[in-house]
C-alpha positions in Angstrom: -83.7 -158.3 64.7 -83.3 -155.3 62.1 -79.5 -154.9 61.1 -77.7 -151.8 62.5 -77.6 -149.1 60.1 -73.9 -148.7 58.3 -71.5 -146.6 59.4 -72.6 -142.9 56.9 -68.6 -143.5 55.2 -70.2 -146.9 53.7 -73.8 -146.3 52.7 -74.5 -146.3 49.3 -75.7 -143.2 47.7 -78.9 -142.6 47.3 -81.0 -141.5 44.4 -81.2 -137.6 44.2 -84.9 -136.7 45.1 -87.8 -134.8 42.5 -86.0 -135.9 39.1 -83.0 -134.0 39.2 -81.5 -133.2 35.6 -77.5 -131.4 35.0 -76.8 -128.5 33.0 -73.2 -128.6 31.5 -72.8 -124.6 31.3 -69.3 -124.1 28.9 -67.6 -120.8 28.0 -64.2 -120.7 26.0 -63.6 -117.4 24.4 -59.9 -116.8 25.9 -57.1 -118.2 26.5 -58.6 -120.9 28.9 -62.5 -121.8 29.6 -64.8 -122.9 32.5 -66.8 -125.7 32.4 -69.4 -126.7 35.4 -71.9 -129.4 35.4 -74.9 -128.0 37.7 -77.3 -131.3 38.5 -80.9 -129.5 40.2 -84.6 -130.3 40.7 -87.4 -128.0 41.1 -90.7 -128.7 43.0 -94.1 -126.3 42.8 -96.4 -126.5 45.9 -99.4 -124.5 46.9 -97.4 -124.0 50.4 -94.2 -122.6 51.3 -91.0 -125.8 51.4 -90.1 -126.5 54.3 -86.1 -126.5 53.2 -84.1 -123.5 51.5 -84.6 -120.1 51.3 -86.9 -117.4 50.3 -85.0 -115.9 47.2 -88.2 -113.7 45.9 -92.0 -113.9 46.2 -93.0 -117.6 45.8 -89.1 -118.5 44.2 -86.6 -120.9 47.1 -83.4 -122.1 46.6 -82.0 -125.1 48.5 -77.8 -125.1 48.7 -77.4 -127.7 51.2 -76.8 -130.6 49.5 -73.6 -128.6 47.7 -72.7 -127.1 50.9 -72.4 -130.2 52.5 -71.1 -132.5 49.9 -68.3 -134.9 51.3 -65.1 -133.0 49.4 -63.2 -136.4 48.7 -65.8 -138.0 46.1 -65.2 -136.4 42.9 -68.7 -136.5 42.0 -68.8 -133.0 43.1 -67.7 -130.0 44.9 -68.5 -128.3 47.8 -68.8 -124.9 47.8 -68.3 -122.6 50.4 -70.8 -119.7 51.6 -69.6 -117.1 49.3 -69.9 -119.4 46.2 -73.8 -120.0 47.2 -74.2 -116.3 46.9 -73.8 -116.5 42.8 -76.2 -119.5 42.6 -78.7 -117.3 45.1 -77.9 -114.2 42.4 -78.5 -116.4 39.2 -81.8 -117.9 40.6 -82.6 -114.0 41.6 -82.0 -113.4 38.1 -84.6 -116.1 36.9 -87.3 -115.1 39.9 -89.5 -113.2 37.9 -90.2 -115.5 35.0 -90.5 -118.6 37.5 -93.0 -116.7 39.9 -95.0 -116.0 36.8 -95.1 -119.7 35.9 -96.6 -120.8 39.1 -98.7 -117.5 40.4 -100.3 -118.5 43.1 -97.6 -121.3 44.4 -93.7 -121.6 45.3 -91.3 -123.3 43.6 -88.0 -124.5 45.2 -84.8 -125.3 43.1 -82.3 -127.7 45.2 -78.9 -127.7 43.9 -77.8 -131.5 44.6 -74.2 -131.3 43.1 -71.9 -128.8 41.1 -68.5 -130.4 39.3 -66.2 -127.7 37.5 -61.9 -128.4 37.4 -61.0 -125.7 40.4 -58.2 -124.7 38.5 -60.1 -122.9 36.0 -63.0 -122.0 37.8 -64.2 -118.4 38.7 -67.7 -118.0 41.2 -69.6 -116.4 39.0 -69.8 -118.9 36.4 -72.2 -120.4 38.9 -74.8 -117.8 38.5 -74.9 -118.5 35.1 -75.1 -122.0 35.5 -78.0 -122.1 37.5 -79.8 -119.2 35.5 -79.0 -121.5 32.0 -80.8 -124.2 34.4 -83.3 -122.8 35.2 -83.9 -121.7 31.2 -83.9 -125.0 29.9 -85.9 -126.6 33.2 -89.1 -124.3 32.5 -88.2 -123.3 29.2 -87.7 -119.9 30.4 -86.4 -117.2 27.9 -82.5 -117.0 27.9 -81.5 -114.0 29.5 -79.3 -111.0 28.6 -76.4 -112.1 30.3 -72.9 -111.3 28.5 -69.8 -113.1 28.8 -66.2 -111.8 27.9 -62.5 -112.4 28.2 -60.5 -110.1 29.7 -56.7 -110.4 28.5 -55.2 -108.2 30.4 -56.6 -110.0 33.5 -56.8 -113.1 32.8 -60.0 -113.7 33.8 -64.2 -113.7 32.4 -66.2 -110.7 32.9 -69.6 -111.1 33.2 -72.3 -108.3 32.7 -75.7 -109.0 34.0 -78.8 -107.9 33.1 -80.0 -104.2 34.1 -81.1 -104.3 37.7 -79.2 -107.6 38.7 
């Protein structure tokens, strides 16, 4: 007789699917820095995925394995709705040069974990961390994005490409 499946608390973890690989995205140029480790995969298929969603023509993005991630493990955060929205406007920002590697197919990115101290932390580092991803998973030029301290308050300012 087949054993009853553990309680979900207790199951190990699985492997991540489609050979994930982390980007550690760093920026220090003020009085404190941000630091997230962003661990993704990306698939290409001839047909639409049946998970994530449509970002641009033929480019998906999967968020539910960070919006869903148990909060207590340290292996990662989860992050609410509004912080998906910078990884949907960073993979935005990468759309055009991933369509054009795969023309006539779609690719879909699945974000499987983000870590980054909460402390110092600011959303749209996210966006950045998934468009550096993204660079270094296709080998996608780096984009014009530009990163600066603002003293006065206290926080990064982050200037995107024209049209983003």
């Amino acid at each position: 007789m087949p054993e009853a499946p553990l309680p979900e608390a207790v199951l190990p973890e699985a492997p991540l699917p489609e050979a994930p690989r982390t980007t550690r995205y760093r920026v220090l140029r003020g009085a404190w820095g941000m630091c997230i480790d962003l661990t993704a995969s990306g698939t290409t298929s001839a047909d639409p995925p049946a998970r994530g969603e449509r970002i641009a023509d033929g480019v998906w993005l999967d968020t539910t394995p960070v919006r869903t991630h148990p909060p207590t493990d340290r292996r990662g955060c989860r992050l609410h709705a509004e912080e998906a929205d910078w990884l949907r406007h960073g993979l935005r920002l990468a759309a055009p040069a991933l369509a054009s590697r795969a023309p006539a197919g779609h690719t879909l990115v699945t974000v499987h974990r983000v870590l980054f101290p909460e402390a110092d932390f600011q959303p749209e580092a996210l966006a950045a961390a998934v468009l550096r991803w993204t660079e270094e998973e296709y080998a996608l030029p780096p984009h014009a994005t530009t990163v600066t301290f603002d003293r006065s308050a206290n926080r990064y300012t982050y200037e995107w490409p024209a049209g983003a």
